[in-house]
C-alpha positions as a Markdown table, in Angstrom:
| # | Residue | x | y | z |
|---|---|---|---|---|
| 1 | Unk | -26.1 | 11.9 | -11.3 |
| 2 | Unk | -22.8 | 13.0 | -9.2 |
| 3 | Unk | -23.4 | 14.7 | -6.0 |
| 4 | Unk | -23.6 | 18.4 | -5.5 |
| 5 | Unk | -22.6 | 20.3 | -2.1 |
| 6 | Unk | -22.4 | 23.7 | -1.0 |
| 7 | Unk | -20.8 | 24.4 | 2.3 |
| 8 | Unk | -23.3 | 27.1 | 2.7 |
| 9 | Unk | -26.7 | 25.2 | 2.3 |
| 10 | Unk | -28.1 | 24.4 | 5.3 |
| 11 | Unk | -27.8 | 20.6 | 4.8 |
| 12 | Unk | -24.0 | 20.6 | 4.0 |
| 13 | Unk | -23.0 | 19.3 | 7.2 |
| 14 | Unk | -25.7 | 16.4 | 6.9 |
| 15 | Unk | -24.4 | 15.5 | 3.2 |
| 16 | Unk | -21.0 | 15.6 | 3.9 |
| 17 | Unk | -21.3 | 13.2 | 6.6 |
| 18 | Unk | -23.2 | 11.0 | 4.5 |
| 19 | Unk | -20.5 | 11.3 | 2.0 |
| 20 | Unk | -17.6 | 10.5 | 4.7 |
| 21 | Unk | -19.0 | 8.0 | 5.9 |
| 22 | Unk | -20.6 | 5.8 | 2.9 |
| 23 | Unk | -19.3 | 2.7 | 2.6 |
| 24 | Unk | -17.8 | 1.5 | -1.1 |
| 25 | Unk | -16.3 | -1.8 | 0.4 |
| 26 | Unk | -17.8 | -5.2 | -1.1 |
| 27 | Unk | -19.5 | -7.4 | 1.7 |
| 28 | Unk | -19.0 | -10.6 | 0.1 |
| 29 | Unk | -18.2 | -13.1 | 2.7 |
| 30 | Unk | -15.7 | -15.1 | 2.1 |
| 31 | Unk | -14.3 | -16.2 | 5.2 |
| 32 | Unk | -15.5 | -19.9 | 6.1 |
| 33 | Unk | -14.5 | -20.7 | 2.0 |
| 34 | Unk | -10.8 | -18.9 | 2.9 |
| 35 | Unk | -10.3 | -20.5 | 6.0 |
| 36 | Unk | -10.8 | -24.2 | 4.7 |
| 37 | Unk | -8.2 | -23.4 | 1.5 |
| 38 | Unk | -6.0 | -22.2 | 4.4 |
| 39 | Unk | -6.3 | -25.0 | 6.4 |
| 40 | Unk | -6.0 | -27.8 | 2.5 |
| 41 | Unk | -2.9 | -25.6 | 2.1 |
| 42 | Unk | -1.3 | -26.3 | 6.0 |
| 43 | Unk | -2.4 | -30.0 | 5.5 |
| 44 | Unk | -1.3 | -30.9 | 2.2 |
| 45 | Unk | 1.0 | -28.5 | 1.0 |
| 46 | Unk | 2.2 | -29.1 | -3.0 |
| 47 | Unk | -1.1 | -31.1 | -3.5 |
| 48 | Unk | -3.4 | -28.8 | -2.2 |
| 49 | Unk | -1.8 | -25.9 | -4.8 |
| 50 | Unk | -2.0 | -28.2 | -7.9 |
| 51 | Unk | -5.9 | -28.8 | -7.3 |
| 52 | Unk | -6.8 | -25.7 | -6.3 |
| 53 | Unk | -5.0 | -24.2 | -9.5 |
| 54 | Unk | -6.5 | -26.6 | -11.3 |
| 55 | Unk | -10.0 | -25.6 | -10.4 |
| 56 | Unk | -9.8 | -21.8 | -10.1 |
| 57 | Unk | -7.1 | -21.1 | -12.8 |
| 58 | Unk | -7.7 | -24.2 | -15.5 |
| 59 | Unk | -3.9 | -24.4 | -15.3 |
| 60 | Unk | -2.0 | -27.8 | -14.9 |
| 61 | Unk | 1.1 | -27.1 | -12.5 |
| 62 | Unk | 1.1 | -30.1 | -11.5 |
| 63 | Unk | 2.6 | -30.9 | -14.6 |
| 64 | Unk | 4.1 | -27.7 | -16.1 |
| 65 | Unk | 5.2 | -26.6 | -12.2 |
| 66 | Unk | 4.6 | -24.1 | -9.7 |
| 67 | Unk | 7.8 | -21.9 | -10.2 |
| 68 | Unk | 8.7 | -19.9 | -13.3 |
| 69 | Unk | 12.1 | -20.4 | -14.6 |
| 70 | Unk | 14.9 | -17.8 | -14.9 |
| 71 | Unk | 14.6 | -18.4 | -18.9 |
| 72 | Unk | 10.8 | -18.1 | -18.9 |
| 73 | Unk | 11.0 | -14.6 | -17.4 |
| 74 | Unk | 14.1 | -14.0 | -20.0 |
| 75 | Unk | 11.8 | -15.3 | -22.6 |
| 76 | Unk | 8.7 | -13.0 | -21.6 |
| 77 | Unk | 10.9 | -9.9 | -21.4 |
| 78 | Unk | 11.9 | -10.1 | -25.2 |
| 79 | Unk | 8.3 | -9.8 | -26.0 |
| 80 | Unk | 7.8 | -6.8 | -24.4 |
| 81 | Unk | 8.9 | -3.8 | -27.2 |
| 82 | Unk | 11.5 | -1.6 | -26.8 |
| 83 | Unk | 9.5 | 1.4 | -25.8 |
| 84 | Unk | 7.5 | 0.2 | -23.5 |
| 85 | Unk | 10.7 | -1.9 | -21.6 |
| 86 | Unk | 12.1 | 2.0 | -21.8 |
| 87 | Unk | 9.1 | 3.3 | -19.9 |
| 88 | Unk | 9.4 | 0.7 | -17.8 |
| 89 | Unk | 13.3 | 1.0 | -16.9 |
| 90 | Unk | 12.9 | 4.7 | -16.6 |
| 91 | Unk | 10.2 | 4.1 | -13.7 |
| 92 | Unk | 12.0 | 1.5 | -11.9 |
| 93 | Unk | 15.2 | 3.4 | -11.9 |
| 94 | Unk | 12.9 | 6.6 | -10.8 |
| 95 | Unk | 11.0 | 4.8 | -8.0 |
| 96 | Unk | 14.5 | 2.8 | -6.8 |
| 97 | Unk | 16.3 | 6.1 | -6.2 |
| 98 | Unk | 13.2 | 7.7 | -4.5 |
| 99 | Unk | 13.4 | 4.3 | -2.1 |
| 100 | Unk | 16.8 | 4.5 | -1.8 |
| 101 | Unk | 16.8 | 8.1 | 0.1 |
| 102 | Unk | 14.1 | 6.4 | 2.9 |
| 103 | Unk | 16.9 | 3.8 | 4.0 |
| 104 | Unk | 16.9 | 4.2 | 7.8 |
| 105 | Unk | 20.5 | 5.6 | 9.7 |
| 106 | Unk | 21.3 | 3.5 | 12.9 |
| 107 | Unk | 21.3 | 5.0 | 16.8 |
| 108 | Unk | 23.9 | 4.6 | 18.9 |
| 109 | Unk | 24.7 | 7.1 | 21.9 |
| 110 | Unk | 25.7 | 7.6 | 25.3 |
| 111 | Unk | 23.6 | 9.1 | 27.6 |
| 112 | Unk | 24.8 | 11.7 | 30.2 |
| 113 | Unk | 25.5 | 8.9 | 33.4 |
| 114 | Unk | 27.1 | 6.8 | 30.9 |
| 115 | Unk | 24.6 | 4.1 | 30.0 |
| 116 | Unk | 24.8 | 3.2 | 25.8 |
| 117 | Unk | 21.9 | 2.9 | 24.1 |
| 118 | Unk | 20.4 | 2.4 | 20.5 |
| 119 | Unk | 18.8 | 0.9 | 17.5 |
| 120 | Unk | 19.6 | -0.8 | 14.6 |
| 121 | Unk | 17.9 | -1.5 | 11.6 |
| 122 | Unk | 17.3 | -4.9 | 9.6 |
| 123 | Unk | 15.5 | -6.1 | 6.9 |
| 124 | Unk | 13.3 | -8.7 | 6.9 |
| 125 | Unk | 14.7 | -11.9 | 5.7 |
| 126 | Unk | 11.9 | -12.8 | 3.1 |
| 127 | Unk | 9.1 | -11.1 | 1.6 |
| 128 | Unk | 5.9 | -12.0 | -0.7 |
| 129 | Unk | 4.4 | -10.4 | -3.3 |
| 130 | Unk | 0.8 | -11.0 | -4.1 |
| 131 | Unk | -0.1 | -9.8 | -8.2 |
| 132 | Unk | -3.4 | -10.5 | -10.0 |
| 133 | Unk | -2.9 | -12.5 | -13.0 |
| 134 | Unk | -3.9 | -12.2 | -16.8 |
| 135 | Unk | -4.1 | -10.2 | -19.2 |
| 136 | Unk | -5.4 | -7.2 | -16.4 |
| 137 | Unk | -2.6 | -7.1 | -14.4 |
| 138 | Unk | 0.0 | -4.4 | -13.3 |
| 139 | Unk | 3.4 | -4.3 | -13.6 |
| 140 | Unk | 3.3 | -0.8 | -11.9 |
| 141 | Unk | 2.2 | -2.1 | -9.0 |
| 142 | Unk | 5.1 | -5.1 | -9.3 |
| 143 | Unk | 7.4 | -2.2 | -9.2 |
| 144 | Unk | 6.1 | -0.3 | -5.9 |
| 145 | Unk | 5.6 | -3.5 | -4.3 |
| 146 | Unk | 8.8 | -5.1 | -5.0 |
| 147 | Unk | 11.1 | -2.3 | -5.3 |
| 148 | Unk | 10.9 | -1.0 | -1.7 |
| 149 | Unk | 11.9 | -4.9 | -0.4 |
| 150 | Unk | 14.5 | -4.9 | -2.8 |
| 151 | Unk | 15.7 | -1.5 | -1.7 |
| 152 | Unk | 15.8 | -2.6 | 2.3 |
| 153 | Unk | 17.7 | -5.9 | 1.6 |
| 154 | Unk | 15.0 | -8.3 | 1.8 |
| 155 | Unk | 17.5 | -11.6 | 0.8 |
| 156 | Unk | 14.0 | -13.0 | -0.7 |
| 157 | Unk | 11.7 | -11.4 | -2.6 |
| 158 | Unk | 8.8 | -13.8 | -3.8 |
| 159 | Unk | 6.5 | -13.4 | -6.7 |
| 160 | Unk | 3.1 | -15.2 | -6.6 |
| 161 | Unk | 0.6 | -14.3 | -9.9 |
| 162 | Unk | -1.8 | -16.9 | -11.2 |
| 163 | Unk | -1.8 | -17.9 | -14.7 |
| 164 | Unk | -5.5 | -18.8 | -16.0 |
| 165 | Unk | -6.0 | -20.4 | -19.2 |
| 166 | Unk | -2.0 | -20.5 | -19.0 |
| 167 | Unk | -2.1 | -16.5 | -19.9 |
| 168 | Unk | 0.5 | -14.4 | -18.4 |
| 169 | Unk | 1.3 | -10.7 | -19.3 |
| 170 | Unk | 5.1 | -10.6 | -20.1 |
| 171 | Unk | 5.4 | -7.3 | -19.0 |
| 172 | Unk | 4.7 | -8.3 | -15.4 |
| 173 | Unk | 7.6 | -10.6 | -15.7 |
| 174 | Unk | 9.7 | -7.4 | -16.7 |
| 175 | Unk | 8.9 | -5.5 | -14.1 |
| 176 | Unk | 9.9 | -8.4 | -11.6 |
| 177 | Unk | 13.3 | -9.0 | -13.1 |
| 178 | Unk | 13.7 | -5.1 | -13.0 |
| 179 | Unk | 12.6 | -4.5 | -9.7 |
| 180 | Unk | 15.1 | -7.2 | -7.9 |
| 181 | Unk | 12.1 | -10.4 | -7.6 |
| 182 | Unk | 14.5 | -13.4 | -6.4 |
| 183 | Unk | 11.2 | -15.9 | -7.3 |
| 184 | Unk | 8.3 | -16.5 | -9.0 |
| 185 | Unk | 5.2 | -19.2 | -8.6 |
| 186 | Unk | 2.1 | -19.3 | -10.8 |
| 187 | Unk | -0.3 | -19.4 | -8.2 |
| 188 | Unk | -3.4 | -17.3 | -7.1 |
| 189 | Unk | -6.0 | -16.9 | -4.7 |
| 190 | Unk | -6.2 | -17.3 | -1.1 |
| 191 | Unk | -3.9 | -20.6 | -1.6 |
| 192 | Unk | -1.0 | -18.3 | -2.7 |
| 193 | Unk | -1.6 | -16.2 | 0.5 |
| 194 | Unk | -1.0 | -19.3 | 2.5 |
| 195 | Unk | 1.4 | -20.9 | 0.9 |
| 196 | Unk | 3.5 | -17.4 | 1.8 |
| 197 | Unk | 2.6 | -17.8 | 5.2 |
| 198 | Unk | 2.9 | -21.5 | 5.8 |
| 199 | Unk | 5.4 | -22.6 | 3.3 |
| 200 | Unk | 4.9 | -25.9 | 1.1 |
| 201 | Unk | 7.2 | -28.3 | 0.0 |
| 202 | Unk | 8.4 | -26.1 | -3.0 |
| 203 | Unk | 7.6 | -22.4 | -1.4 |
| 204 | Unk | 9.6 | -21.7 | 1.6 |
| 205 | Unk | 7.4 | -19.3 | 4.0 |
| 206 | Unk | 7.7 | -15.6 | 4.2 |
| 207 | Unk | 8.0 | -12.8 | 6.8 |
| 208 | Unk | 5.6 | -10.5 | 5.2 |
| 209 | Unk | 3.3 | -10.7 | 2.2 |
| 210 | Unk | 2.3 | -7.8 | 0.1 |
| 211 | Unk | 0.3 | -7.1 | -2.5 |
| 212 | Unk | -3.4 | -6.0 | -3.8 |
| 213 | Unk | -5.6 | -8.8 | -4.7 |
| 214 | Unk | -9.7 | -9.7 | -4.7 |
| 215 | Unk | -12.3 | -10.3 | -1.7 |
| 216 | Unk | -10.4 | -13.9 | -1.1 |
| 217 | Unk | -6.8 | -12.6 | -1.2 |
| 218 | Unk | -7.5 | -9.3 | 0.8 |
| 219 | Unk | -9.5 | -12.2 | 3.6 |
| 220 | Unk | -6.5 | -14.6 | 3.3 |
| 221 | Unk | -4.2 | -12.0 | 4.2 |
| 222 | Unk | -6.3 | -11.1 | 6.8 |
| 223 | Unk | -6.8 | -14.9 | 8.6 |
| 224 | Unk | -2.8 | -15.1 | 7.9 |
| 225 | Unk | -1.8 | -11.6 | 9.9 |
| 226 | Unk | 0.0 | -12.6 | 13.1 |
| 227 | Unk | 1.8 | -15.6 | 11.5 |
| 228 | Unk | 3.5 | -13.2 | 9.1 |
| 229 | Unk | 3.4 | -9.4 | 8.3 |
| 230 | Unk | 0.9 | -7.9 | 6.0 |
| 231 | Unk | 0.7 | -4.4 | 4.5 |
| 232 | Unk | -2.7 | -3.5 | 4.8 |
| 233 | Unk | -6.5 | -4.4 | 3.4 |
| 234 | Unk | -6.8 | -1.9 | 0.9 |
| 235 | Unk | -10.4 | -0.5 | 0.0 |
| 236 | Unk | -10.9 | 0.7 | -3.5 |
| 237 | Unk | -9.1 | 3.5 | -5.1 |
| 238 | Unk | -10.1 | 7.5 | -4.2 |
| 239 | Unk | -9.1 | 10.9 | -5.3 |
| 240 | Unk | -9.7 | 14.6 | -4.0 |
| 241 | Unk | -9.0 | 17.3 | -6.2 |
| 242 | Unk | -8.7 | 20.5 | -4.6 |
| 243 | Unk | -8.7 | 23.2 | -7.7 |
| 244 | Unk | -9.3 | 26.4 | -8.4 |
| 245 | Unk | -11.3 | 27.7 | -11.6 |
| 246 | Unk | -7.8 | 28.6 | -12.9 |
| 247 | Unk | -7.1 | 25.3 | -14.6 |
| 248 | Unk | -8.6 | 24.3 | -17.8 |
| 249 | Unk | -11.7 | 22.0 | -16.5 |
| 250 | Unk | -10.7 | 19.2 | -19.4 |
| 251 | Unk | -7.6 | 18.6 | -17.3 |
| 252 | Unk | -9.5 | 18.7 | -13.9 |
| 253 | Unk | -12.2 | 16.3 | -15.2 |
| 254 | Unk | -9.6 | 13.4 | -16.3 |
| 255 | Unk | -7.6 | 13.7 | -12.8 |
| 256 | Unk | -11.5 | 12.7 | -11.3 |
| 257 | Unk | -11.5 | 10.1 | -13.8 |
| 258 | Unk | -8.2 | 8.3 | -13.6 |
| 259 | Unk | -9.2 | 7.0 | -10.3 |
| 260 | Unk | -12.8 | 6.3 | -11.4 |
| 261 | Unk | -12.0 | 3.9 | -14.3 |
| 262 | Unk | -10.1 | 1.7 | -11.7 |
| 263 | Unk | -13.4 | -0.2 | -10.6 |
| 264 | Unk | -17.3 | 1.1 | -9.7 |
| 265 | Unk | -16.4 | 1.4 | -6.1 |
| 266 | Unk | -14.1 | 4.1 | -6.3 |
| 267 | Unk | -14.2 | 7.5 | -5.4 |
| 268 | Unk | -13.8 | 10.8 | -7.4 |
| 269 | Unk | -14.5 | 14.0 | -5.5 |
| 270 | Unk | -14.0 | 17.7 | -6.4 |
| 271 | Unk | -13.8 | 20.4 | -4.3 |
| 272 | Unk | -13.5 | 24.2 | -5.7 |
| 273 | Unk | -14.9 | 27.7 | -4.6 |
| 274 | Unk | -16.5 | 28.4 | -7.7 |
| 275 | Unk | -19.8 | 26.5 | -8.6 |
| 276 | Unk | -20.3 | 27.4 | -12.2 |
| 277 | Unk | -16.3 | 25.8 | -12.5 |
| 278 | Unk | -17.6 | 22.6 | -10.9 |
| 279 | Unk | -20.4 | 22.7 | -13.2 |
| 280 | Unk | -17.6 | 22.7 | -16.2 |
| 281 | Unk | -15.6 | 20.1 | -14.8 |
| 282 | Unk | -18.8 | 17.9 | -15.1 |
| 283 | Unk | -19.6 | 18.7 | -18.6 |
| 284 | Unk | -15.9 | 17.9 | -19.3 |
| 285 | Unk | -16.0 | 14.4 | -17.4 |
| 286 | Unk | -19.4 | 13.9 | -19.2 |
| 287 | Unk | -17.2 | 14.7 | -22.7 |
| 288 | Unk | -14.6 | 12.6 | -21.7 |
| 289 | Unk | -16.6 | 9.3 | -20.9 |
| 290 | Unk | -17.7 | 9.3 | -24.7 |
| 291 | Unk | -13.7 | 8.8 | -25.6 |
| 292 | Unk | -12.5 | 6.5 | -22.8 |
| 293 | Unk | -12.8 | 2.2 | -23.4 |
| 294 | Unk | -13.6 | 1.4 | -19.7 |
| 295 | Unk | -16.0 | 4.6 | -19.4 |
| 296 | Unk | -18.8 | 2.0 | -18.3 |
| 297 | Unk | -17.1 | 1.3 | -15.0 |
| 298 | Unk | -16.0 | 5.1 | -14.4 |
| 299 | Unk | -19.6 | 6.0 | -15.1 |
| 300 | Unk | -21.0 | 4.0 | -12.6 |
| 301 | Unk | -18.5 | 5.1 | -10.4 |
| 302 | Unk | -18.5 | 8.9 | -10.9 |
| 303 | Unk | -22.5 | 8.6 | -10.3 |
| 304 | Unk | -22.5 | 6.6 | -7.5 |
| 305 | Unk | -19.9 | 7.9 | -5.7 |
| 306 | Unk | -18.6 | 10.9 | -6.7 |
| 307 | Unk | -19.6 | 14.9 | -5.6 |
| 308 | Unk | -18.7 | 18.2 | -6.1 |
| 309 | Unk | -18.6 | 20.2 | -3.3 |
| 310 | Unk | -18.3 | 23.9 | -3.8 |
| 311 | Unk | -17.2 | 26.1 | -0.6 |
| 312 | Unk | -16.7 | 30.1 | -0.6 |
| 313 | Unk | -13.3 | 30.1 | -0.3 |
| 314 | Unk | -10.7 | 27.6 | -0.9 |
| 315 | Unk | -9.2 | 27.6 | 2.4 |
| 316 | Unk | -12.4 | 26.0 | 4.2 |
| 317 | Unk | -11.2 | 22.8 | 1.6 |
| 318 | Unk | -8.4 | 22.0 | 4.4 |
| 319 | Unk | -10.8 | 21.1 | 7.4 |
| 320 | Unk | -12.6 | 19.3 | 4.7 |
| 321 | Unk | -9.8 | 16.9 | 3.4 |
| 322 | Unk | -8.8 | 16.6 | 7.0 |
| 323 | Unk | -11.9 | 14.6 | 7.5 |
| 324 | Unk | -11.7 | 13.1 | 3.9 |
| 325 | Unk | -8.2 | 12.1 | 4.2 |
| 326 | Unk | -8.0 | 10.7 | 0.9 |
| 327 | Unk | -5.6 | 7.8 | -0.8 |
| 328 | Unk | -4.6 | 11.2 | -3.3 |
| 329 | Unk | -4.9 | 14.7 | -2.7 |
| 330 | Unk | -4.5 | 16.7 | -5.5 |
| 331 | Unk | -4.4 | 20.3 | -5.0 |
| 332 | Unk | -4.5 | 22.5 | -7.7 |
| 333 | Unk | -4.8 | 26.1 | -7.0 |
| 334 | Unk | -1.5 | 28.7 | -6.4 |
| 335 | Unk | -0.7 | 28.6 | -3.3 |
| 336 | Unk | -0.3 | 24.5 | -3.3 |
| 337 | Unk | 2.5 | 24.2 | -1.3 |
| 338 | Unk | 1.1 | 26.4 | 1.4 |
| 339 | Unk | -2.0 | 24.2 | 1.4 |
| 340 | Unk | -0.1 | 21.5 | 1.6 |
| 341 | Unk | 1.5 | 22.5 | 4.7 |
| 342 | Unk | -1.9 | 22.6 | 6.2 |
| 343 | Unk | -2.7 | 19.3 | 5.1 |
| 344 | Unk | -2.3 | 16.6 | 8.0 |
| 345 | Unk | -4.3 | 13.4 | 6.4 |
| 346 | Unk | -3.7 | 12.3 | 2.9 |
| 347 | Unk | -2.1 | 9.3 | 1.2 |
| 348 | Unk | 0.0 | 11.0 | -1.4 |
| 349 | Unk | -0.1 | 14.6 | -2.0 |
| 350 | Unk | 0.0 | 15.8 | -5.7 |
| 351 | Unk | 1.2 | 19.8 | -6.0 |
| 352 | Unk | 0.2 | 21.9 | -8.5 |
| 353 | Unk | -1.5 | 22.3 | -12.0 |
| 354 | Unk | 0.9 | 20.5 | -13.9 |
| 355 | Unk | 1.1 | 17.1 | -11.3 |
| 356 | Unk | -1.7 | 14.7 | -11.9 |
| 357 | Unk | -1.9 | 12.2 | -9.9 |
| 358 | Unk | -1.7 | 9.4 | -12.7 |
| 359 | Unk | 2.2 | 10.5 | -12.6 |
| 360 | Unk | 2.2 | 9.0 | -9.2 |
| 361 | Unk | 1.3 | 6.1 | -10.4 |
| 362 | Unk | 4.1 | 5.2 | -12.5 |
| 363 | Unk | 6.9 | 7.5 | -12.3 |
| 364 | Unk | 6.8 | 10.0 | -10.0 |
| 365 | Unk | 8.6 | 8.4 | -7.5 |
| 366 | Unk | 7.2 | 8.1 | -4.1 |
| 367 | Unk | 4.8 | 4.4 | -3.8 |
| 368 | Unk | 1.6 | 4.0 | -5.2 |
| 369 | Unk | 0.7 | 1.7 | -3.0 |
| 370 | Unk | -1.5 | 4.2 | -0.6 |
| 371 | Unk | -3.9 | 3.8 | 2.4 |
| 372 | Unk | -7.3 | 4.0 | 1.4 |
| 373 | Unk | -11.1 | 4.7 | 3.2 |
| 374 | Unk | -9.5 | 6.8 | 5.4 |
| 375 | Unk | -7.0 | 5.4 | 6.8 |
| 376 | Unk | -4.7 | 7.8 | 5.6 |
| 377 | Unk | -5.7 | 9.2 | 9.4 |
| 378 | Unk | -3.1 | 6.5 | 10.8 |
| 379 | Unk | -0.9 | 5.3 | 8.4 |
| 380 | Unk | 0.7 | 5.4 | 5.4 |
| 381 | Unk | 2.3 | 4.1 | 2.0 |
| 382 | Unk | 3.9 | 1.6 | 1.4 |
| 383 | Unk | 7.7 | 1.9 | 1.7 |
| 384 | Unk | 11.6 | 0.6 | 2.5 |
| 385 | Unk | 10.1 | 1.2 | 6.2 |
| 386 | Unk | 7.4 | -1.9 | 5.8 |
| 387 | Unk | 10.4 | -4.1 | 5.0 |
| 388 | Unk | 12.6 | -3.4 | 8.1 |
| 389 | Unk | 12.2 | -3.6 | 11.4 |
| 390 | Unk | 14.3 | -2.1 | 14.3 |
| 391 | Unk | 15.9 | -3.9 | 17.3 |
| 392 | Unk | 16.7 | -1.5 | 20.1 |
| 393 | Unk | 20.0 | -2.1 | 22.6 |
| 394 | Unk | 21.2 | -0.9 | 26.2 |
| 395 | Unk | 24.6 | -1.1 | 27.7 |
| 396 | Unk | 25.2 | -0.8 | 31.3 |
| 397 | Unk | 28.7 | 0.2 | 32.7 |
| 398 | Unk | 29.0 | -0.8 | 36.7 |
| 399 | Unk | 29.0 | 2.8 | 36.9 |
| 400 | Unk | 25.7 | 3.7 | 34.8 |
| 401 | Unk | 23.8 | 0.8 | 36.3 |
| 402 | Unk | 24.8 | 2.0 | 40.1 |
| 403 | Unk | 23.4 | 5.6 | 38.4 |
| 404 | Unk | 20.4 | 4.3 | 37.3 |
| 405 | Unk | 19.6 | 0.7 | 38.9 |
| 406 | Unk | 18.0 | 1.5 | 42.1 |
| 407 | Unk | 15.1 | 3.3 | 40.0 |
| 408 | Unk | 14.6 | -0.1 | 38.3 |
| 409 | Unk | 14.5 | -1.7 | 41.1 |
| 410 | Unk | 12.4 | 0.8 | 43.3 |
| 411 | Unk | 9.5 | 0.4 | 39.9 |
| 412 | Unk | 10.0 | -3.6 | 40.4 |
| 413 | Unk | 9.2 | -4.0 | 43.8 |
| 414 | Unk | 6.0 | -1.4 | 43.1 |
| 415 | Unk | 4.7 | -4.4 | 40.5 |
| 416 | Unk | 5.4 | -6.9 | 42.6 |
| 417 | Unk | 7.9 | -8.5 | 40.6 |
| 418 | Unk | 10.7 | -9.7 | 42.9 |
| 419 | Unk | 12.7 | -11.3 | 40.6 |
| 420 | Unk | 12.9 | -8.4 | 38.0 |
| 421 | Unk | 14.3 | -6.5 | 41.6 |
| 422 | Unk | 16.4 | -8.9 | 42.4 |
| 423 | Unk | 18.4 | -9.2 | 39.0 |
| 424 | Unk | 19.2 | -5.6 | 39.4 |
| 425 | Unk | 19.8 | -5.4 | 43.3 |
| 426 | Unk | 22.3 | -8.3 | 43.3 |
| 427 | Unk | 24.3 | -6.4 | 40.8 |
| 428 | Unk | 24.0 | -3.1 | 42.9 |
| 429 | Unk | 25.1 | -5.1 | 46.4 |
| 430 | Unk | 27.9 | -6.5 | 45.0 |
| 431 | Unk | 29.1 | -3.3 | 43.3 |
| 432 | Unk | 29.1 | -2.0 | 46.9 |
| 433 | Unk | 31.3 | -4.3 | 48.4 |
């Protein structure tokens, strides 16, 4: 049965905690079997990804090969119907222009004693992108993964999505072409993650690798961090739903739900400041699980993991989400926006009765990809900003450095680091002759 809080029982603070702080993360370990496909992959390259597809994917690349053709994906986009490529075009175009407006402006100034200084912002030259294969995949996720790198000027953007049995969902192949993919591989696994990093003798190696993936893809990445870029190691899916008793609870009820289907470990949570609501809200997810195909796994998750919290007024929500800091935020209640303002950890926030956060998901806009198990404390989405980096400059006139040089070398002499002193002083004595 879901949880049930009330700020005003004596035990709230107790439960709550408890509910901050359970942990929904699997605890397989995986990391001795990831680091030896690493290290196959470093040794053998080519020949390490044709057995290990082999025996994880049932999938001959050896023979058929490791990179899908420009004609293949041309091939698997006519078999995608003409409303769902619409749906599909409209959220790519929706998601590129919301990209598009996050495109960094350079720096370049001088400062008042005349030294010029700056930044300037590149892309990255190549970037990977990790998607589960079969018939389960996502070609949303293509889209907010690919999209952003596209957006920067990443000059590569590489696919990798295994192909068990040989089964590939054409509609994944769709979103890449849409969403700017330069390549594609049918690989999976922790060897996929490597060969990004690494390179083989058919994948040249990448500067960052993105992309969701299982216990051994979420390690690889991981073990790989340091030789390239990653964007995080994302937990399972969440959702807080801040709503008054205002909004028909049917609609409440399947906003908790559409993060609950996503697997058992996620997390649904409703907060309101009217218990006999919440008590609606339940029946309605209760009526809703009788309807839904993959209510089995939202079940489990909604009992395991979810609550409803009830607090006397909707304002003592904020301190509460604070703490929660949720992958998505919904807040339904009239004065959203002003809530939102008040809101300093969330993922994505979602304003408003008529904004569920399943909208988010495809196209809203703004990236999907979000951080999860509270880590929305410290960072954030996905974006252009993950595919860039800055590189910062200083120009000295003789003038500015005689202005600011002697400070430098004052600081120098303090480390004891004569020849970072010296480099400045040398410059400064014979500007003085």
């Amino acid at each position: 049965m879901v949880l049930r809080l009330k700020s005003s029982a004596a035990d709230f603070a107790a439960e709550f905690e408890k509910l901050l702080h359970c942990k929904r993360e699997t605890t397989t370990d995986v990391r001795d079997v990831v680091e030896g496909i690493i290290a196959d992959i470093k040794a053998r390259g080519d020949d390490a990804l044709y057995d290990l597809t082999a025996k994880f994917d049932r999938f001959d690349a050896r023979t058929r090969g490791l990179k899908i053709s420009a004609a293949e994906v041309d091939a698997a986009c006519e078999q995608v119907d003409t409303e769902t490529m619409a749906a599909l075009e409209v959220a790519a175009a929706r998601i590129r222009a919301f990209h598009e407006k996050q495109i960094p402006d350079d720096l370049d100034y001088t400062d008042d004693v005349g030294v010029r200084l700056g930044q300037n912002w590149q892309a990255v030259e190549a970037a990977g992108l990790y998607v589960p294969g079969g018939t389960a995949s996502y070609p949303s996720s293509v889209l907010m993964n690919a999209i952003p790198a596209s957006v920067a000027g990443v000059d590569r953007v590489v696919m990798v999505v295994p192909t068990p049995d040989n089964v590939l969902n054409p509609l994944v192949l769709a979103a890449a072409k849409l969403a700017g993919v330069t390549e594609i591989y049918r690989i999976g696994g922790a060897q996929a993650v490597a060969a990004l990093a690494f390179g083989t003798e058919t994948i040249a190696p990448v500067d960052k690798i993105v992309g969701p993936g299982n216990a051994f893809v979420a390690e690889a990445k991981r073990q790989v961090f340091g030789k390239v870029g990653i964007d995080s190691i994302a937990g399972p899916s969440e959702i807080l739903v801040v709503a008054d008793n205002k909004n028909d609870p049917r609609w409440i009820a399947a906003d908790l739900l559409s993060q609950a289907e996503h697997d058992t470990s996620a997390q649904s949570i409703l907060i309101t400041d009217d218990a006999r609501y919440g008590e609606m809200v339940a029946q309605a997810v209760e009526d809703h699980l009788a309807t839904l195909p993959r209510a089995d796994i939202a079940l489990e998750s909604w009992n395991t993991y979810g609550a409803i919290s009830t607090v006397d007024a909707l304002a003592d929500a904020i301190p509460l989400t604070n703490r929660l800091a949720p992958e998505h935020l919904e807040l339904a209640t009239d004065d959203a926006d002003a809530m939102r303002l008040k809101v300093r950890n969330a993922g994505a926030v979602f304003i408003g009765r008529y904004t569920p956060e399943a909208i988010g998901d495809y196209v809203a806009g703004p990236n999907h990809v979000l951080p999860t198990a509270r880590t929305a404390r410290f960072s954030s989405g996905l974006s252009v900003y993950d595919f860039m980096k800055r590189t910062t400059f200083v120009g000295c006139s003789a003038e500015s450095l005689a202005a600011i040089g002697p400070s430098a070398v004052r600081l120098a002499e303090e480390e004891g680091l004569d020849a970072h002193a010296l480099s400045v002083a040398i410059r400064l004595k014979d500007l003085q002759q």
